[in-house]
Residue, then its C-alpha position, 0 to 999 in steps of 0.5 A: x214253538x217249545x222244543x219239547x212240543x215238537x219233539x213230541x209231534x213228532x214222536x207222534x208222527x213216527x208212532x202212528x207210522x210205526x203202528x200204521x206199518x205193522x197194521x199192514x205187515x200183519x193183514x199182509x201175513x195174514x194174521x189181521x184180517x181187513x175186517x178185523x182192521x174195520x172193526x177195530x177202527x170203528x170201535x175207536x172212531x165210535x168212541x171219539x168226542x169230537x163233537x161232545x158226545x160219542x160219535x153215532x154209528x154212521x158218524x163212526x163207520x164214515x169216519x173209518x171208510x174215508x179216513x181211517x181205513x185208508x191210513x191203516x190199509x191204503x187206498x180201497 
């Protein structure tokens, strides 16, 4: 693999650690709430082209209470 993709998959991967960890230092301040974290979630999972078209709101709202939510404010 080209060593320039690698280093930018893993630039990713810190990146979505960092972002991940602020998420929740700033629940945990108080500053975000989890509702406020869901609602965001959702309006980018809703906006996700995976399958050609924008994601339908069950599509979107299953995408963040599985997968999304989880990452940004661990396990329910």
């Amino acid at each position: 693999m080209n060593e320039a993709l690698i280093a930018h998959q893993e630039r990713g991967s810190i990146d979505a650690l960092v972002l991940r960890a602020l998420v929740r230092k700033l629940v945990a301040k108080g500053l975000l709430s989890e509702d406020d974290v869901r609602a965001l979630l959702f309006d980018v999972a809703k906006r996700m082209n995976e399958v050609g078209s924008e994601q339908t709101d069950l599509e979107a709202r299953n995408m963040v209470n599985e997968d999304l939510a989880p990452a940004f404010l661990g396990p329910s």
